[in-house]
N, C-alpha and C positions, 0 to 999 in steps of 0.2 A: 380357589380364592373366595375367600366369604364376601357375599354382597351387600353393600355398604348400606343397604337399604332397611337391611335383618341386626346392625349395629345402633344401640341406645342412641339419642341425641345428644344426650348429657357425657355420653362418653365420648362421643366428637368433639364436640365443646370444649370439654377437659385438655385432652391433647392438642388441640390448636391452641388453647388457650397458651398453653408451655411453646407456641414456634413463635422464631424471628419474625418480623414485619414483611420480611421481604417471600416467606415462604405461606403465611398468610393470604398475603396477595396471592400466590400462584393458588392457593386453595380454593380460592373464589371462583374458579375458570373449569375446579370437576363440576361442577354444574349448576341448575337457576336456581336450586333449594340452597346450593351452598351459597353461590353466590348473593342470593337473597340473607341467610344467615348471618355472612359474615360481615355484610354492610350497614348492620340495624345496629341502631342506637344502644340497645339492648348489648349487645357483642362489643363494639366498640370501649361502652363505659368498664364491662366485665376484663377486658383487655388489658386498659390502664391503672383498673385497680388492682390485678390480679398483678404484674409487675412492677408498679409503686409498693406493694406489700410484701412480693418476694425481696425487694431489693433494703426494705426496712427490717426487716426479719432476719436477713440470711446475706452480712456485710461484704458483698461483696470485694474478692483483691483487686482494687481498681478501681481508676472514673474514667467515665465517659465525654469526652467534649468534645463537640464541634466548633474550626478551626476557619473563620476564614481574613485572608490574604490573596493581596494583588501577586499573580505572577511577576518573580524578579527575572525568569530569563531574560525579558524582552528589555528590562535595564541595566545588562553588565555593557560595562563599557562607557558607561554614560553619565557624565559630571552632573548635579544640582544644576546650573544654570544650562545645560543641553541635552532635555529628555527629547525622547522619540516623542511624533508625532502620533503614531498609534497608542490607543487605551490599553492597557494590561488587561487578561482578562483575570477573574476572579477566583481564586480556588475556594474548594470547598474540603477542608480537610476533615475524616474521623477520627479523633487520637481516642486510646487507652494509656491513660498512665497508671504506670504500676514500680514497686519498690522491689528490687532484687540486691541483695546483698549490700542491705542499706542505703541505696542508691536510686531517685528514682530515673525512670527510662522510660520516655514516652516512643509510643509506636502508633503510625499510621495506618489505619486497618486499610482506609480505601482515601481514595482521593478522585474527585474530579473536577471540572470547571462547571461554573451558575447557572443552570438553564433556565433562569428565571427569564419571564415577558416583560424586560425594560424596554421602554418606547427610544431612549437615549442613553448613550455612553453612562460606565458605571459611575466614572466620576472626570469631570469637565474641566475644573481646577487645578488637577497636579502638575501641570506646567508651571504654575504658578507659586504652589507651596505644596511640603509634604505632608502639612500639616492642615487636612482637610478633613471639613465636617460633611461635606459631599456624598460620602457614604456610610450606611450604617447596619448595624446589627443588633437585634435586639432579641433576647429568649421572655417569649410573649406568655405561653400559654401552652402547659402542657404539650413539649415541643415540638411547638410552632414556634419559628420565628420571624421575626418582618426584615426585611432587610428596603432599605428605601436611598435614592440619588438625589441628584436637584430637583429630578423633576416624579419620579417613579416612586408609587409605596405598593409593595409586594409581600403577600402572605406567603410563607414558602413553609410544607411539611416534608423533613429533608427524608423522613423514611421512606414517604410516598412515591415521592418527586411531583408532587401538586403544586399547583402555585394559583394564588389568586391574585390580579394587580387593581387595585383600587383606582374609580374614578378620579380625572384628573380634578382640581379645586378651580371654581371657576371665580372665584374671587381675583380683582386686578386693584393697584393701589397707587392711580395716577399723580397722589399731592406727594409721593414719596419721591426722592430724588433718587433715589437707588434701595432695591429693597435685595434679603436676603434671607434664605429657610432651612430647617433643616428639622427632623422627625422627633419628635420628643418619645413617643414609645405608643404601646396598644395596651387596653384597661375590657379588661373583662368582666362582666357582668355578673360574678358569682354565684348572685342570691336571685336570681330571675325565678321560676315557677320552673320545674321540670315538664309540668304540662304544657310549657308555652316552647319546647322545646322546637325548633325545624325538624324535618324528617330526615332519618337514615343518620342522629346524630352529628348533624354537621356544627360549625360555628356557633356560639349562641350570639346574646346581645354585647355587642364590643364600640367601644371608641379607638378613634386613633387620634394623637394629638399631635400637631402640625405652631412649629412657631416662626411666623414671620417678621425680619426684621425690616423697621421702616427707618430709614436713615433724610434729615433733610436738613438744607440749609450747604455750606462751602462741601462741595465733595474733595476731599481726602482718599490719600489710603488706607489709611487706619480706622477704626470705629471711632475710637475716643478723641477724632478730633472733629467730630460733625459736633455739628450746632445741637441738634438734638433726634436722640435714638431710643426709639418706642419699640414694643414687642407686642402685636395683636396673636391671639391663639387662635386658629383656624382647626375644626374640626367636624370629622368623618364619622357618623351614626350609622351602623349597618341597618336598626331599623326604618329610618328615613331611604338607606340606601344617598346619601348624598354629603355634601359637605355644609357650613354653616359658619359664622363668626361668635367665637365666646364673646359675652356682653363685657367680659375685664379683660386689663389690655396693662403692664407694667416697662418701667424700664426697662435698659438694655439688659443681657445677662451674656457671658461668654455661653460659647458651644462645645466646654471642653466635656463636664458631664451631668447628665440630667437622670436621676435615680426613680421609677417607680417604685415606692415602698407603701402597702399600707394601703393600699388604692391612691396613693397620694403624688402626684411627680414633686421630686423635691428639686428647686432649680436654681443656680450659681451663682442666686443674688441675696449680699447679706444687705439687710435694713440696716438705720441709725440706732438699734437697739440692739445690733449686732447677735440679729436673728435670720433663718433663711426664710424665704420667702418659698411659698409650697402653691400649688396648685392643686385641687382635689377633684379626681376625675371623674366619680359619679355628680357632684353640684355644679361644677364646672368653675367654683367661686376660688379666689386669694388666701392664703393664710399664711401664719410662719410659724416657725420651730426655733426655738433658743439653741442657740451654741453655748458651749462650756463657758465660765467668767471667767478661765483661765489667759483663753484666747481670746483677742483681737482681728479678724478678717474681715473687718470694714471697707478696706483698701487693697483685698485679693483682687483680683479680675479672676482665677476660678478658685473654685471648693469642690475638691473630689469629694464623693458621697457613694461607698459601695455597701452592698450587704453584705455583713460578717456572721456567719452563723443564724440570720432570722435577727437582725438587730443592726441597726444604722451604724455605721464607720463614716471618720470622717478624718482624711490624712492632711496633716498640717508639716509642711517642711518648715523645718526652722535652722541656723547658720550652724555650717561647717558638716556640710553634704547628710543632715539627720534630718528624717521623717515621724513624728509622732504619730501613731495610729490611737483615736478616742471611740470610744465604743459608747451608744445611748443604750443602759441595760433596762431603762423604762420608756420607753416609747412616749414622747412629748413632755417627758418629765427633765428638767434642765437639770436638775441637781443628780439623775443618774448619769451623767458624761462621767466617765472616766477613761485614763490615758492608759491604754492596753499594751501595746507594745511600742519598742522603739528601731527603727532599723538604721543601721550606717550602711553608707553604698560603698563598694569598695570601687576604687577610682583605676587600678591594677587590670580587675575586669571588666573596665570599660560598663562598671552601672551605674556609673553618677549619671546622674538626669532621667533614667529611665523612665518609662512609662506606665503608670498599674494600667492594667488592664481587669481584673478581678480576683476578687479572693475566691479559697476554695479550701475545702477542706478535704485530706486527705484520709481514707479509711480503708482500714484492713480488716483481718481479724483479731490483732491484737492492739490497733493504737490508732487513734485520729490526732493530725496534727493539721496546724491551722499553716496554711502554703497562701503567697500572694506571687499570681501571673504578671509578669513584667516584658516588656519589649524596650531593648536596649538600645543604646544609640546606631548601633551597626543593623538592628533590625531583625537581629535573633529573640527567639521566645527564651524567658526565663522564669524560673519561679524561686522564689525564698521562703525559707520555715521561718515563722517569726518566732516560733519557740528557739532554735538551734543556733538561728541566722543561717545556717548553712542555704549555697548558693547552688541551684543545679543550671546548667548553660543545655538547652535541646538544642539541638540543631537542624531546626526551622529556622529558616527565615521570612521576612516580608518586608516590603518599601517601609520603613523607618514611620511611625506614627499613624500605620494604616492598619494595624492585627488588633483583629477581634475574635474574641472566644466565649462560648457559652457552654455552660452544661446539656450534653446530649441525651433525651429520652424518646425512645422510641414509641411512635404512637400513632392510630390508623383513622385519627380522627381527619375529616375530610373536610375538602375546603371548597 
């Protein structure tokens, strides 16, 4: 057997470079040279480029996404108004979806439940409604994702199984009659100096954005019947290491969806100019973005906003179960909205009212077509071609307005 010591570097390099993540790791363990090798900055960066360019290059049959959902075993049996007492816990799904004989078929490579360090149940509220912003998922950064509760925000690198849970906020908001939070997303610092890098390639310079709601005056159930509902921004500097109050503080905004695009969080409040109101997370200031003069959403309570291809989407239902999808093909530019596609729900298969969840596009060798992730009223995952309309029904399920999905890339950056 030739001793590993009499083999080029460069030709270690090379073939690690080509294993999974998970066989990486085990590489780390033949010894303190490898394992010093394989954790440097150096490696890591060579890692992620060397698979972002295989995967740009050479189209793979197939995507990759991670899948997560509340376990429904623990609620067959169980009406809306009489959930169990115990929390569900959380799956963590891998799917590959792929097209076979025009068809696609997602398949679960692996599957298991969160081991993430939450101090408190994943989410508090589902007694309550299924319709909760209590938990969440977010593809942050070269995948990484955060996943965050009422009370918990957690980095989690699902290749690793790392997890980092961020300082609790020590801000409290006694004139509030009742306050309420929930994670708007994490913003990466791009453009920092490579030389200002941490060692061994970890994290760079990141925020996380936290929005509290301040409710005062007749407490109600509903938001929109207090007296008056403010939104201060609360947020997490890893290089302070601590938490802080943005100096701008807006109206209320629903929690159905908050977009980072652009370094920018775009969030579910249209002005009187019937513009969204944005948030920029490197200045930390206010601004808005024009919607189409087509449309009117003055009087939405929410405005989906997903990324379609590298370009703002903006889905507007309008009467007799139809969804317009409008596409920004200039970024801040109001006169590039145009209405891209249109979808009817079919009411037969149970998709009226569905839920997007994200677009995505699908790619072979031969065709890319533009697919949107949907969870239906029963709580199966779905996706629609908005070229075809054709509907594919997976069968997955989750509690009914709690599936979240992200594109999955594997990556040894550490946390």
């Amino acid at each position: 057997m030739t001793d590993s010591r009499f083999i080029p570097e460069d030709l270690i390099l090379n073939i690690i470079l080509r294993l999974p993540v998970q066989y990486v790791i085990v590489c780390r363990s033949v010894c303190k040279k490898w394992n010093f090798m394989l954790r440097s900055h150096n490696f890591i960066s060579l890692y992620d480029n060397y698979r972002a360019c295989r995967k740009e290059n050479y189209k793979e049959n197939g995507s990759s996404f991670i899948l997560l959902r509340f376990d429904t075993e623990l609620y067959k049996g169980y009406t809306n108004s009489m959930l169990p007492h115990q929390f569900p816990d959380v799956l963590i799904s891998f799917l590959t979806v792929k097209k076979k004989c025009n068809e696609l078929i997602a398949t679960v490579d692996k599957e298991r439940k969160a081991d993430v360090p939450f101090s408190s149940a994943m989410i508090t509220n589902l007694r309550r409604s299924y319709h909760s912003h209590s938990f969440r998922l977010n593809n942050v950064y070269n995948g990484i994702i955060c996943m965050s509760n009422e009370m918990d925000i957690v980095l989690v690198n699902p290749s690793t199984r790392e997890s980092q849970r961020l300082p609790f906020s020590p801000f409290s908001y006694p004139d509030a009659d009742l306050t309420d939070s929930y994670v708007l997303g994490v913003w990466f610092d791009h453009h920092q100096s490579n030389s200002n890098l941490p060692p061994q390639g970890s994290l760079k310079h990141y925020k996380v954005f936290r929005a509290v709601i301040l409710l005062t005056g007749q407490l109600y159930h509903y938001y929109d019947e207090f007296e008056d509902i403010n939104i201060v921004f609360e947020i997490y500097d890893s290089r302070e290491n601590c938490w802080r109050k943005s100096k701008t503080m807006c109206e209320y905004m629903s929690s159905w969806n908050h977009l980072l695009f652009n370094g920018v969080f775009h969030l579910p409040i249209v002005d009187k100019h019937n513009s969204l109101i944005t948030l920029d997370a490197k200045s930390e200031m206010l601004g808005s973005l024009p919607l189409p003069s087509e449309i009117n959403l003055m009087f939405n309570n929410a405005v989906p906003l997903y990324n379609l291809r590298g370009s703002l989407a903006l889905l507007v239902d309008i009467p007799t179960s139809l969804t317009d999808i409008w596409l920004m093909n200039e970024y801040g530019v109001k006169q590039s909205w145009t209405k891209q596609y249109t979808i009817e729900f079919d009411v037969t298969l149970n998709q009226l009212q569905c839920r997007p969840i994200t677009f995505w596009k699908y790619m072979d060798k031969e065709e890319e077509e533009d697919e949107l992730f949907l969870q239906n009223t029963d709580g199966k995952l779905v996706s629609i071609n908005l070229v075809t309309k054709k509907i594919t029904n997976f069968e997955l399920y989750g509690i009914p307005n709690s599936m979240m999905i992200v594109p999955y890339i594997e990556t040894l950056l550490p946390l």
